[in-house]
mmCIF file as Biopython writes it, N, C-alpha, C and O atoms, coordinates in Angstrom:
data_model
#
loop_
_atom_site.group_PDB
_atom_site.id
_atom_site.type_symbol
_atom_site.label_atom_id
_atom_site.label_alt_id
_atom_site.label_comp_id
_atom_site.label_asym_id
_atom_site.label_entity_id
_atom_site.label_seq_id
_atom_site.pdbx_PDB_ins_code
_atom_site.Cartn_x
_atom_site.Cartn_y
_atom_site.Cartn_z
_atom_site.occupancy
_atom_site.B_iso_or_equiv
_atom_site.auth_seq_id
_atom_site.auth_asym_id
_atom_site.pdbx_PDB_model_num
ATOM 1   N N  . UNK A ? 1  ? 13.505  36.391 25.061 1.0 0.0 1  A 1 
ATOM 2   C CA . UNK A ? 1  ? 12.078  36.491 24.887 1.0 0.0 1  A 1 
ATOM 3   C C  . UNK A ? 1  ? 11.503  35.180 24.358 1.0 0.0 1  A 1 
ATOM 4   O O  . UNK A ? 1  ? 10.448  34.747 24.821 1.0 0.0 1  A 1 
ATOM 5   N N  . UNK A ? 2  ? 12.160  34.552 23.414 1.0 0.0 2  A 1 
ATOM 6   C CA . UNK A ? 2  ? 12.166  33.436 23.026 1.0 0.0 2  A 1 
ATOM 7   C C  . UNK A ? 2  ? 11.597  32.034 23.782 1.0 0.0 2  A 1 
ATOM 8   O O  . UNK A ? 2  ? 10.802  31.104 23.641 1.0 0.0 2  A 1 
ATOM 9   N N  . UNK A ? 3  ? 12.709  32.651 24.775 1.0 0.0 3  A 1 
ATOM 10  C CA . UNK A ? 3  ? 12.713  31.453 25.781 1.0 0.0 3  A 1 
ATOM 11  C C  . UNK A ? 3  ? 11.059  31.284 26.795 1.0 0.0 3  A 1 
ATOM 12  O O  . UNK A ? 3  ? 10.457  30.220 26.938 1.0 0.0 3  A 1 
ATOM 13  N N  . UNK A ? 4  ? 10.635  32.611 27.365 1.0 0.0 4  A 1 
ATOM 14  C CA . UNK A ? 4  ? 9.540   32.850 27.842 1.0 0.0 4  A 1 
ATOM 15  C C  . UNK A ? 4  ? 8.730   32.604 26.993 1.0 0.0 4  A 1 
ATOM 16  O O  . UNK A ? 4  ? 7.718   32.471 27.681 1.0 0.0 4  A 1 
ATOM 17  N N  . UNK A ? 5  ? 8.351   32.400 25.708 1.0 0.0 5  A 1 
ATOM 18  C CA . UNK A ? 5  ? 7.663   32.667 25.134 1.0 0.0 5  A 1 
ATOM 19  C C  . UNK A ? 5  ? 7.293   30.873 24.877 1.0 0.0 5  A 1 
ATOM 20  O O  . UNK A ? 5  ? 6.222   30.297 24.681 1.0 0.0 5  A 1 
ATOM 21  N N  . UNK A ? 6  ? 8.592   30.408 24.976 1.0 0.0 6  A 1 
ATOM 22  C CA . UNK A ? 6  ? 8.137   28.125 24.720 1.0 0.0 6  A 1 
ATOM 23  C C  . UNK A ? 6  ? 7.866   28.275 26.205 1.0 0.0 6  A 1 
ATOM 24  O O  . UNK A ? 6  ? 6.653   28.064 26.173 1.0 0.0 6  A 1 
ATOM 25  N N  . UNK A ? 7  ? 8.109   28.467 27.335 1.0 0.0 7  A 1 
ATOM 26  C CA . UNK A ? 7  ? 8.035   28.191 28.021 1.0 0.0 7  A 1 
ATOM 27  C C  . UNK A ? 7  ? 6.603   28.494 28.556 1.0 0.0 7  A 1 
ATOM 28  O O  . UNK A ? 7  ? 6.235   27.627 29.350 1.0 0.0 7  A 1 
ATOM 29  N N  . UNK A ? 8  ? 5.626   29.560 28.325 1.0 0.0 8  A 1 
ATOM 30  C CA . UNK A ? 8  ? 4.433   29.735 28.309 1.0 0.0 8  A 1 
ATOM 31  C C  . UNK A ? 8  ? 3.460   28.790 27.417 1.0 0.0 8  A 1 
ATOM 32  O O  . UNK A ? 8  ? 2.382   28.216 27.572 1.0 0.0 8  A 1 
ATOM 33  N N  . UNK A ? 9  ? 4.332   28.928 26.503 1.0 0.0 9  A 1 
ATOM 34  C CA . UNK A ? 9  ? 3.761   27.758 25.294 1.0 0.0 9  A 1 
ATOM 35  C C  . UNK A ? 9  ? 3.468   26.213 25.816 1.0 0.0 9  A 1 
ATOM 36  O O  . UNK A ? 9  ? 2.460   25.591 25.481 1.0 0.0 9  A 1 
ATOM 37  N N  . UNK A ? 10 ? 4.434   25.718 26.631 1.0 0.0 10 A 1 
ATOM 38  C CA . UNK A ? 10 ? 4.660   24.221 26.994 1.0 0.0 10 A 1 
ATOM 39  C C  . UNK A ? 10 ? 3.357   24.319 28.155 1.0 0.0 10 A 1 
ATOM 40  O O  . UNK A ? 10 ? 2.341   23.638 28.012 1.0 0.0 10 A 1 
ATOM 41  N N  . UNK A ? 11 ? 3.543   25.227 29.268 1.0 0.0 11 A 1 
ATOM 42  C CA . UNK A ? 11 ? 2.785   25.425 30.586 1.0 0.0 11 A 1 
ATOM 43  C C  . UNK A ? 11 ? 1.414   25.417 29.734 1.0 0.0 11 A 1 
ATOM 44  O O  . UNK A ? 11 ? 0.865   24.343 29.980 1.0 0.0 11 A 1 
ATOM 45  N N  . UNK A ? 12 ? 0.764   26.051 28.982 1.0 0.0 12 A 1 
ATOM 46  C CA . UNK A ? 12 ? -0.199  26.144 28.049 1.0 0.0 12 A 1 
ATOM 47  C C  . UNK A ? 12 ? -0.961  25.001 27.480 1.0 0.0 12 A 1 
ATOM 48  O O  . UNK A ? 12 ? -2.154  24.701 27.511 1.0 0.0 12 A 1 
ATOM 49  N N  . UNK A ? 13 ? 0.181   24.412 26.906 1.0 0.0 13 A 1 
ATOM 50  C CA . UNK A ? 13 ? -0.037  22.634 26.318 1.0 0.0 13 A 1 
ATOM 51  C C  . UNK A ? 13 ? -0.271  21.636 27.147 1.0 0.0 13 A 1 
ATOM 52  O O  . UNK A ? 13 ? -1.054  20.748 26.808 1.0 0.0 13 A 1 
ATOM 53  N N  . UNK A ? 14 ? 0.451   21.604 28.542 1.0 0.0 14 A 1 
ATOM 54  C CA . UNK A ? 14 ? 0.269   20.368 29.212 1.0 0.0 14 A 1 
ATOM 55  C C  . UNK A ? 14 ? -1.129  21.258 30.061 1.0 0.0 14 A 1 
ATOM 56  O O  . UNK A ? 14 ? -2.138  20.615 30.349 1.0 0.0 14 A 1 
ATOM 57  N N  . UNK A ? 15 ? -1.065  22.198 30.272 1.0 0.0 15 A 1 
ATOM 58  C CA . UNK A ? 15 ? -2.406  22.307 31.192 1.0 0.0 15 A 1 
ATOM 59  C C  . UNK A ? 15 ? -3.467  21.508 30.252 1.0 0.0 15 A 1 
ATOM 60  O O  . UNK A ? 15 ? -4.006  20.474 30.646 1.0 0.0 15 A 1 
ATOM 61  N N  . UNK A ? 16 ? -3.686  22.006 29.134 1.0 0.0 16 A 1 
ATOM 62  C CA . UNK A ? 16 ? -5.232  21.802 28.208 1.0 0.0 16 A 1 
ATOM 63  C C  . UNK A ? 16 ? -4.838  20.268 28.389 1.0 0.0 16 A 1 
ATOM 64  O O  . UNK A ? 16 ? -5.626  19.592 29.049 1.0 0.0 16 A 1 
ATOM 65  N N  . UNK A ? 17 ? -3.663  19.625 27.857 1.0 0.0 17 A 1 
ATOM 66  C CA . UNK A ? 17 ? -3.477  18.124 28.237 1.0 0.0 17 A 1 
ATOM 67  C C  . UNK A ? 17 ? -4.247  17.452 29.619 1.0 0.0 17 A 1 
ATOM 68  O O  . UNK A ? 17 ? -4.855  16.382 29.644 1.0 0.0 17 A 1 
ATOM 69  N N  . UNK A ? 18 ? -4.109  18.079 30.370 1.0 0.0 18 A 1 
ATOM 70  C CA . UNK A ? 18 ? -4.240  17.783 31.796 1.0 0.0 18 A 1 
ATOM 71  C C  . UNK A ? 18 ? -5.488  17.896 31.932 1.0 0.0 18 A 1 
ATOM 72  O O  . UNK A ? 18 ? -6.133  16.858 32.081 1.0 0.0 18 A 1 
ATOM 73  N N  . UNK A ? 19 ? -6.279  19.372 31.915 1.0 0.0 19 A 1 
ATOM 74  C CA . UNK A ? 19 ? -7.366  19.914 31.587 1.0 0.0 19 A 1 
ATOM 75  C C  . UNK A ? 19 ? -8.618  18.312 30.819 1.0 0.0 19 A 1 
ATOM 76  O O  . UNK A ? 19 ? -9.386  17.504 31.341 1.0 0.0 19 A 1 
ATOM 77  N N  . UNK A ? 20 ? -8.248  18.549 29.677 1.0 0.0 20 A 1 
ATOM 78  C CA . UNK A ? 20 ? -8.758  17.302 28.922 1.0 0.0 20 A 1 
ATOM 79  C C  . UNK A ? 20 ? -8.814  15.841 29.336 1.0 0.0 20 A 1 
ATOM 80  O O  . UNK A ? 20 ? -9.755  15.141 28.962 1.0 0.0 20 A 1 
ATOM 81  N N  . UNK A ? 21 ? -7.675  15.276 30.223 1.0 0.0 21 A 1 
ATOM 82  C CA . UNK A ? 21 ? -7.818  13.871 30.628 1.0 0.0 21 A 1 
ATOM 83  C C  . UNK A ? 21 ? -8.804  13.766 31.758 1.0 0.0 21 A 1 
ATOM 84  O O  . UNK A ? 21 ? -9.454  12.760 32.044 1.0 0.0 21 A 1 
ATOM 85  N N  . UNK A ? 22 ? -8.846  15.338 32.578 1.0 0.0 22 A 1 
ATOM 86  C CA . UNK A ? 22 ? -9.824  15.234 33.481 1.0 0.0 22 A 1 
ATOM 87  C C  . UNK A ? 22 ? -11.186 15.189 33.062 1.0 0.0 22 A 1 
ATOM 88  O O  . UNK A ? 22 ? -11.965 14.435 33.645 1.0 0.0 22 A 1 
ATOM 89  N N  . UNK A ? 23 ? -11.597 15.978 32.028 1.0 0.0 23 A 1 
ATOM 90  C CA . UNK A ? 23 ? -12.897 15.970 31.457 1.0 0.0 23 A 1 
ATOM 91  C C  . UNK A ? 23 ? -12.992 14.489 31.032 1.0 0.0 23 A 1 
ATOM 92  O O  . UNK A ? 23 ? -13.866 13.839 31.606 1.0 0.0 23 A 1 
ATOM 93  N N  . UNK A ? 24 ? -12.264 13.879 30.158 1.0 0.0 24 A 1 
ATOM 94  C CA . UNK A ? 24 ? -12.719 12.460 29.538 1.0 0.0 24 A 1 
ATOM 95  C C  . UNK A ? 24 ? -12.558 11.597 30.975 1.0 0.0 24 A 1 
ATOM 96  O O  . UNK A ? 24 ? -13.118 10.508 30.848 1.0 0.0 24 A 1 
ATOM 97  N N  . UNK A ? 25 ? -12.124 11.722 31.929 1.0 0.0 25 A 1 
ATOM 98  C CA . UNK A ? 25 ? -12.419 10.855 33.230 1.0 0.0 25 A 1 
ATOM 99  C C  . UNK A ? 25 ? -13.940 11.187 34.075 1.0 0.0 25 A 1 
ATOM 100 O O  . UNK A ? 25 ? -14.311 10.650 35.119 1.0 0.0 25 A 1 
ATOM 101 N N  . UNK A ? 26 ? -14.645 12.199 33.298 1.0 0.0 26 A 1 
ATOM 102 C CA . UNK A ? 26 ? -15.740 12.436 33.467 1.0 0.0 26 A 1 
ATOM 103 C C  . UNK A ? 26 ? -16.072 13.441 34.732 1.0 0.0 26 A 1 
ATOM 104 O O  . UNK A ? 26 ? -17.235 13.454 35.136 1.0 0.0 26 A 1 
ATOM 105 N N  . UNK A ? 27 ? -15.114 14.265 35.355 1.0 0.0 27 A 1 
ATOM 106 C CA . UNK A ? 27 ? -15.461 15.405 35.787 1.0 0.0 27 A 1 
ATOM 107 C C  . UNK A ? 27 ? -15.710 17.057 34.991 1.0 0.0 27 A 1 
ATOM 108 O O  . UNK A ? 27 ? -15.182 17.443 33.947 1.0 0.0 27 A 1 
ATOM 109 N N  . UNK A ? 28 ? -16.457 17.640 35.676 1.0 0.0 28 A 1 
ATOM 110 C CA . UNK A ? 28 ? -16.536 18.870 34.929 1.0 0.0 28 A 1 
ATOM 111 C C  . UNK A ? 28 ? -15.887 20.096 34.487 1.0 0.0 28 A 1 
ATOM 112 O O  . UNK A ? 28 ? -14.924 20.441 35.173 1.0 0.0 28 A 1 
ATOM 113 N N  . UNK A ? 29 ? -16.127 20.665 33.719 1.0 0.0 29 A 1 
ATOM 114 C CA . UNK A ? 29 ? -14.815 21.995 33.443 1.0 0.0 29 A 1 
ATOM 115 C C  . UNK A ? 29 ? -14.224 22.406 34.970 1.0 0.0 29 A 1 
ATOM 116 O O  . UNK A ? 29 ? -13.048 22.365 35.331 1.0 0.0 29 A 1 
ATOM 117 N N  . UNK A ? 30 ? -15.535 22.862 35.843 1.0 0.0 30 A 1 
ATOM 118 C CA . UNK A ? 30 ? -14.380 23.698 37.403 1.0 0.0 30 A 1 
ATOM 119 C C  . UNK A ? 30 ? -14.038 22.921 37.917 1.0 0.0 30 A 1 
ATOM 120 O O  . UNK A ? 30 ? -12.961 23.064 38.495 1.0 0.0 30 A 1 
ATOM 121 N N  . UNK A ? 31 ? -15.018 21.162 38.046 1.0 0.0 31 A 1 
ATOM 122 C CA . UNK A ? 31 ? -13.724 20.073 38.916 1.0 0.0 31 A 1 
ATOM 123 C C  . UNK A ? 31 ? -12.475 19.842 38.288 1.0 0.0 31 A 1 
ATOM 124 O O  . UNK A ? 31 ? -11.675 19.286 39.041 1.0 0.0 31 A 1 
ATOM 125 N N  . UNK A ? 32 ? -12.011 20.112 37.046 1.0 0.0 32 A 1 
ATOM 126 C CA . UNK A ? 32 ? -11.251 20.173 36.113 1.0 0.0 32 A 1 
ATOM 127 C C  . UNK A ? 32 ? -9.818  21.224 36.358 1.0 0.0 32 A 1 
ATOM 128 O O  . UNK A ? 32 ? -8.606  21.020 36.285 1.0 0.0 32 A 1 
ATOM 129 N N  . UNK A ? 33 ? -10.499 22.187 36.616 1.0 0.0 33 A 1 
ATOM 130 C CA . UNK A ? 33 ? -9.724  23.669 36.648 1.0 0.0 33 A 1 
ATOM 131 C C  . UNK A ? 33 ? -9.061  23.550 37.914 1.0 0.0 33 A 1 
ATOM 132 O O  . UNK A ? 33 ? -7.871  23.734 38.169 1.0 0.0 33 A 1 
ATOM 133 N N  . UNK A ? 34 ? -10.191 23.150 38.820 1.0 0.0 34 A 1 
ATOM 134 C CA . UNK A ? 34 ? -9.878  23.128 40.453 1.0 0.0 34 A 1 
ATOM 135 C C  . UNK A ? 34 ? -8.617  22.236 40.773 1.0 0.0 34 A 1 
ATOM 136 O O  . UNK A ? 34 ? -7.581  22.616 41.319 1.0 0.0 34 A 1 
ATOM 137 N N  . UNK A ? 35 ? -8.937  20.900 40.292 1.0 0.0 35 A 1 
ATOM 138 C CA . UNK A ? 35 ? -7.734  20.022 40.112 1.0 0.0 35 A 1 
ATOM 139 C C  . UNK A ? 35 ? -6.525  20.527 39.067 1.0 0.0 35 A 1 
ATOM 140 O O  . UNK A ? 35 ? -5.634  19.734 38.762 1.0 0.0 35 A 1 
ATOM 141 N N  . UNK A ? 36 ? -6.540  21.557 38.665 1.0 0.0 36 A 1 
ATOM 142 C CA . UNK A ? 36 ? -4.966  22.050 37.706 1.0 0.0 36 A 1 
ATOM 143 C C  . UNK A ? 36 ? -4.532  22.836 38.573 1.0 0.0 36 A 1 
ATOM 144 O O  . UNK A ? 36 ? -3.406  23.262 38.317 1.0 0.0 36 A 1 
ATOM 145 N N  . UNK A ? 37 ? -5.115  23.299 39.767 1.0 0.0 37 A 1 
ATOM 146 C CA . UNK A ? 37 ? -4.724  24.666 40.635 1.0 0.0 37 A 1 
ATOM 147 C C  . UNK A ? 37 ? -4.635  24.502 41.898 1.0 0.0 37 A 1 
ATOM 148 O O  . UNK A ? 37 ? -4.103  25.147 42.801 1.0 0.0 37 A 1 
ATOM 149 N N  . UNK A ? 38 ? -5.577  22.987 41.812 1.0 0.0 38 A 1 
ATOM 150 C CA . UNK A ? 38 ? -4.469  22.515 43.383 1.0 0.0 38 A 1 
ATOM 151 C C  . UNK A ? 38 ? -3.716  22.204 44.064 1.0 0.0 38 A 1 
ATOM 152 O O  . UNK A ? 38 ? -3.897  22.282 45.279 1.0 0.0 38 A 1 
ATOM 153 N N  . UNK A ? 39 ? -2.681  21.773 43.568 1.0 0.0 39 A 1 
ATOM 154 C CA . UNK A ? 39 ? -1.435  21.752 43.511 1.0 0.0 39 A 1 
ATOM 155 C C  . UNK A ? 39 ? -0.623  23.039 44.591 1.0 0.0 39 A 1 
ATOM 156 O O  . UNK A ? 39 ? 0.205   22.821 45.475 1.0 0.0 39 A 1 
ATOM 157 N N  . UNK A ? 40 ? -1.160  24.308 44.179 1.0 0.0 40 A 1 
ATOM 158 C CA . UNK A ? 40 ? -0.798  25.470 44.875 1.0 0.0 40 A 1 
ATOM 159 C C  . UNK A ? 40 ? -1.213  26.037 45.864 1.0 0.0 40 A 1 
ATOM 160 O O  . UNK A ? 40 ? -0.768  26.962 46.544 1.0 0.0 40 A 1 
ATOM 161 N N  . UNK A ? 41 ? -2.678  25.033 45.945 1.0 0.0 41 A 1 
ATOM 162 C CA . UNK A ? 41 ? -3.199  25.582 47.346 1.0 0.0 41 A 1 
ATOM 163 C C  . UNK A ? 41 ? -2.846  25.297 48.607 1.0 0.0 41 A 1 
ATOM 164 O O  . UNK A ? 41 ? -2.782  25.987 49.624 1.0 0.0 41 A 1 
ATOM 165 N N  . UNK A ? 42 ? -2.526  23.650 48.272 1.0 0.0 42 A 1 
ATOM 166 C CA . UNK A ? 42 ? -1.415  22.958 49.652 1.0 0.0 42 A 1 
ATOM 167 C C  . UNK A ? 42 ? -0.564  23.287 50.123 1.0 0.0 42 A 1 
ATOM 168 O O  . UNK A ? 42 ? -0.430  23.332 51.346 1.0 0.0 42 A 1 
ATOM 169 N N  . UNK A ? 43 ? 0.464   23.695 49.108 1.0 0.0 43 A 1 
ATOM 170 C CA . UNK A ? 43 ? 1.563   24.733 49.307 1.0 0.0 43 A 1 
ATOM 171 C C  . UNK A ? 43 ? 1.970   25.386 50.765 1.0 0.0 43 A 1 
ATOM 172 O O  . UNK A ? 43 ? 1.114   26.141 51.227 1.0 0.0 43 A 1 
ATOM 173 N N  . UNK A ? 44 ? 3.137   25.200 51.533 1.0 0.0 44 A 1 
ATOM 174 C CA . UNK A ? 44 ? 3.135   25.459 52.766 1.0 0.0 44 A 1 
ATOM 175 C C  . UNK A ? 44 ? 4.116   27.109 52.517 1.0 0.0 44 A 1 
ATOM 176 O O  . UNK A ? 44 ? 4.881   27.330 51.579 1.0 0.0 44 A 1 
ATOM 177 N N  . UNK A ? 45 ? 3.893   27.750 53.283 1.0 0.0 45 A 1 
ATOM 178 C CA . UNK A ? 45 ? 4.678   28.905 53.392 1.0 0.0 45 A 1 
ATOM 179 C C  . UNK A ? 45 ? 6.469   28.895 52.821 1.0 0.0 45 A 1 
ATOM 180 O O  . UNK A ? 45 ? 6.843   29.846 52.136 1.0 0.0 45 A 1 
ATOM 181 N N  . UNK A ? 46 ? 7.465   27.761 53.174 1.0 0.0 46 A 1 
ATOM 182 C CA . UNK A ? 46 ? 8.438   27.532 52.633 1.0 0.0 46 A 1 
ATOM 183 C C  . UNK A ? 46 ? 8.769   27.346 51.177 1.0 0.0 46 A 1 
ATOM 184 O O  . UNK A ? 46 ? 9.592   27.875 50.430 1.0 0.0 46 A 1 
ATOM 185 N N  . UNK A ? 47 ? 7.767   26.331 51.010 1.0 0.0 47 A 1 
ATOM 186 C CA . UNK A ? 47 ? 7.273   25.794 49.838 1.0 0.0 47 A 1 
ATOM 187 C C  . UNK A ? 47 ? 7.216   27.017 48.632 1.0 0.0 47 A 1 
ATOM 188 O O  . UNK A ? 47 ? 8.039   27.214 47.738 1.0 0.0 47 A 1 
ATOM 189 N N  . UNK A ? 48 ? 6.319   27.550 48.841 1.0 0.0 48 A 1 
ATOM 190 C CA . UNK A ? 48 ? 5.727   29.046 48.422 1.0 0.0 48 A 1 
ATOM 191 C C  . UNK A ? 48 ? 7.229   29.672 47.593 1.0 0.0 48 A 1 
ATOM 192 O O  . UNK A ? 48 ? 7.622   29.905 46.450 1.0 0.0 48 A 1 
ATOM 193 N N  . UNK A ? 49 ? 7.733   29.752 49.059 1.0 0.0 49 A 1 
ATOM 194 C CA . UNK A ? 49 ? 9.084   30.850 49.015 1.0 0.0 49 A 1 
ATOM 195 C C  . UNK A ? 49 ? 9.641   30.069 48.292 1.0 0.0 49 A 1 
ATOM 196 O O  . UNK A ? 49 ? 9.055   30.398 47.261 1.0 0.0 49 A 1 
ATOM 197 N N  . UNK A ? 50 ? 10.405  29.172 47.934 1.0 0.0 50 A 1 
ATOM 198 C CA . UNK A ? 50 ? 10.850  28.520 47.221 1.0 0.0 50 A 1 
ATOM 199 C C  . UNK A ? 50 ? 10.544  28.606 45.135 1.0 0.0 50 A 1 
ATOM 200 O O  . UNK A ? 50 ? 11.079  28.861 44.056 1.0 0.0 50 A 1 
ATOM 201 N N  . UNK A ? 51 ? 9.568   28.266 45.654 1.0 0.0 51 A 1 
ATOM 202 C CA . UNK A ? 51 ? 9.115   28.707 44.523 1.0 0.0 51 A 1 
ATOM 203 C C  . UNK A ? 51 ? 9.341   29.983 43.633 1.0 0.0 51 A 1 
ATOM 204 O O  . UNK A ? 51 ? 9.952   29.965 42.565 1.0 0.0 51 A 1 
ATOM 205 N N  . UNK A ? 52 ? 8.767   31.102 44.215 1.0 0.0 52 A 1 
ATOM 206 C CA . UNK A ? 52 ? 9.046   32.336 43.905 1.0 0.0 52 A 1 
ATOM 207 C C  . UNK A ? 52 ? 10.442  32.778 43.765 1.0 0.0 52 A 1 
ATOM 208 O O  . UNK A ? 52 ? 10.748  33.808 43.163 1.0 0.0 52 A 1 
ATOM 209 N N  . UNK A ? 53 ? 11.263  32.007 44.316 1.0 0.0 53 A 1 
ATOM 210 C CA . UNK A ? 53 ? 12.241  32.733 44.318 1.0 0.0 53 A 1 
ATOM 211 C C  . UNK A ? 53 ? 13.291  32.209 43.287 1.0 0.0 53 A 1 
ATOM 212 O O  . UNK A ? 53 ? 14.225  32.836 42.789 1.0 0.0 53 A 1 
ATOM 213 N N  . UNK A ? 54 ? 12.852  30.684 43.047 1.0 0.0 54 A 1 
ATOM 214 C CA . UNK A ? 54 ? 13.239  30.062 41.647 1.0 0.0 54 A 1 
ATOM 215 C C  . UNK A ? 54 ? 13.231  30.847 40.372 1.0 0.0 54 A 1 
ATOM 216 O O  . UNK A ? 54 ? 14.172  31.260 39.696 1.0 0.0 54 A 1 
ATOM 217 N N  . UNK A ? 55 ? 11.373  30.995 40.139 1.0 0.0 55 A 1 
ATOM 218 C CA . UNK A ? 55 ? 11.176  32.273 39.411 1.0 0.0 55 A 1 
ATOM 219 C C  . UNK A ? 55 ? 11.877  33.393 39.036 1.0 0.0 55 A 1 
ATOM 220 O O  . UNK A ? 55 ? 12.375  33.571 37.924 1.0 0.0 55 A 1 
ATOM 221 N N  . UNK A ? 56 ? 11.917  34.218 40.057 1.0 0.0 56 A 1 
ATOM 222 C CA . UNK A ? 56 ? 12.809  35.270 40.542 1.0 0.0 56 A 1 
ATOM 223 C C  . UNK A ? 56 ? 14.233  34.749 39.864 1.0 0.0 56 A 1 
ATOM 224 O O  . UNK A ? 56 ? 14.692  35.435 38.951 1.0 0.0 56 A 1 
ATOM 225 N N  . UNK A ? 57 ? 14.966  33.522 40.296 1.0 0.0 57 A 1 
ATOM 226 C CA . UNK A ? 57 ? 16.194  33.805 39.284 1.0 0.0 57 A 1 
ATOM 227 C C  . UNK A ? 57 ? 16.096  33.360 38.344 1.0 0.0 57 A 1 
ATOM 228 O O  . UNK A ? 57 ? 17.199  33.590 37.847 1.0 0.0 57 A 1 
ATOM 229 N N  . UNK A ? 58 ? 15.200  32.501 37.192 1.0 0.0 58 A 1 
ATOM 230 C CA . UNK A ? 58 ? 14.870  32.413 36.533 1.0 0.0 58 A 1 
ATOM 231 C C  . UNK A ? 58 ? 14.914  34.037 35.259 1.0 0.0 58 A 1 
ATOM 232 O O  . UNK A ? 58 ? 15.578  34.258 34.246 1.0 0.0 58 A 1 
ATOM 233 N N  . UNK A ? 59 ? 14.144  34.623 35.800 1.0 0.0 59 A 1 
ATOM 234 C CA . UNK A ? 59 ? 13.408  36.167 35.178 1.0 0.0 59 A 1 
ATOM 235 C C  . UNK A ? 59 ? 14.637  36.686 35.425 1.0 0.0 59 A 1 
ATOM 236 O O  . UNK A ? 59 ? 15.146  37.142 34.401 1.0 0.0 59 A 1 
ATOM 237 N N  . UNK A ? 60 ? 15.292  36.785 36.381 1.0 0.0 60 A 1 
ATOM 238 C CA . UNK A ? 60 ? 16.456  37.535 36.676 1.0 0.0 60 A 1 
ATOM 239 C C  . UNK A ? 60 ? 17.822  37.102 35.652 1.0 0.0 60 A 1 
ATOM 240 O O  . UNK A ? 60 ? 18.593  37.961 35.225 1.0 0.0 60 A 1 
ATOM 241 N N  . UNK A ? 61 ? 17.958  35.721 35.364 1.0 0.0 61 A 1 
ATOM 242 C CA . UNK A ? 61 ? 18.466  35.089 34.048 1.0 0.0 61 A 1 
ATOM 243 C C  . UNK A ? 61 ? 18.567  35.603 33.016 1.0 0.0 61 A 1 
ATOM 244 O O  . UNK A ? 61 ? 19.558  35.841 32.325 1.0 0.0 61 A 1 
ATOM 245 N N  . UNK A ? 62 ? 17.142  35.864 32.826 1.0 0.0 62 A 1 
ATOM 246 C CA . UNK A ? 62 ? 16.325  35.860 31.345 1.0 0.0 62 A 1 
ATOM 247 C C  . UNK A ? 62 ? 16.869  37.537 31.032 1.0 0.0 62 A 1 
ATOM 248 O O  . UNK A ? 62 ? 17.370  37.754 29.929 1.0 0.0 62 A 1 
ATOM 249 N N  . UNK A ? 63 ? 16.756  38.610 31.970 1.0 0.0 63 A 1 
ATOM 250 C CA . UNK A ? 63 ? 17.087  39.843 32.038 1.0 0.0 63 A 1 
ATOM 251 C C  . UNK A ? 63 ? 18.178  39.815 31.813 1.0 0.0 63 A 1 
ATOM 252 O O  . UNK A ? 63 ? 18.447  40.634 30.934 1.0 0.0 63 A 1 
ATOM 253 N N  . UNK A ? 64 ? 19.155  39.184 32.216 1.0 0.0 64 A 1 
ATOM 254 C CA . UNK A ? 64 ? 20.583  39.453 32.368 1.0 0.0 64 A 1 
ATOM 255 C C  . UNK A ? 64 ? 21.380  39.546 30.943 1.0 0.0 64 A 1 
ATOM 256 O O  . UNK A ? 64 ? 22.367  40.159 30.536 1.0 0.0 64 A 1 
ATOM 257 N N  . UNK A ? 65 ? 20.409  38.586 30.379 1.0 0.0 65 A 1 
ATOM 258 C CA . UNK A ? 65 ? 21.323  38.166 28.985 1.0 0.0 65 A 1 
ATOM 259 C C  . UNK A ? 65 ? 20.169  38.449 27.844 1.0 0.0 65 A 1 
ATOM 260 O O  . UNK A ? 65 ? 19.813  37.684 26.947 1.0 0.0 65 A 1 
ATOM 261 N N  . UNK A ? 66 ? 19.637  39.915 28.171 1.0 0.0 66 A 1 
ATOM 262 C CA . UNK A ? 66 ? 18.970  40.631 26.868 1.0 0.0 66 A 1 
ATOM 263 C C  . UNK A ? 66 ? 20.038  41.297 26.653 1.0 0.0 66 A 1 
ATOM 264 O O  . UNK A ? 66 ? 20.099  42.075 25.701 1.0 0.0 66 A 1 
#
């Protein structure tokens, strides 16, 4: 639980990081947001799967060894 729990923590920290360098480069909160979330929109169908399924053993990890 631990582990999910820095790991939300870190994803959390560098967004507002990220979040913030965009505002002081002088775009606005949603050009801001838009650029933290685009990243996923490009995303090709493989790509995607890949992803998820990292996740997937990731969580599946995390389960194993409660």
């Amino acid at each position: 639980m631990k582990i999910i729990g820095i790991a939300l923590l870190m994803m959390e920290c560098l967004m507002a990081f990220s979040l913030s360098i965009d505002i002081f480069q002088g775009f606005d909160v949603s050009q801001a947001l838009y650029n933290a979330v685009s990243p996923f929109r490009v995303m090709e169908v493989a790509e995607l799967f890949v992803l998820f399924f990292l996740l997937f053993l990731f969580l599946l990890n995390l389960l194993i060894f409660l």
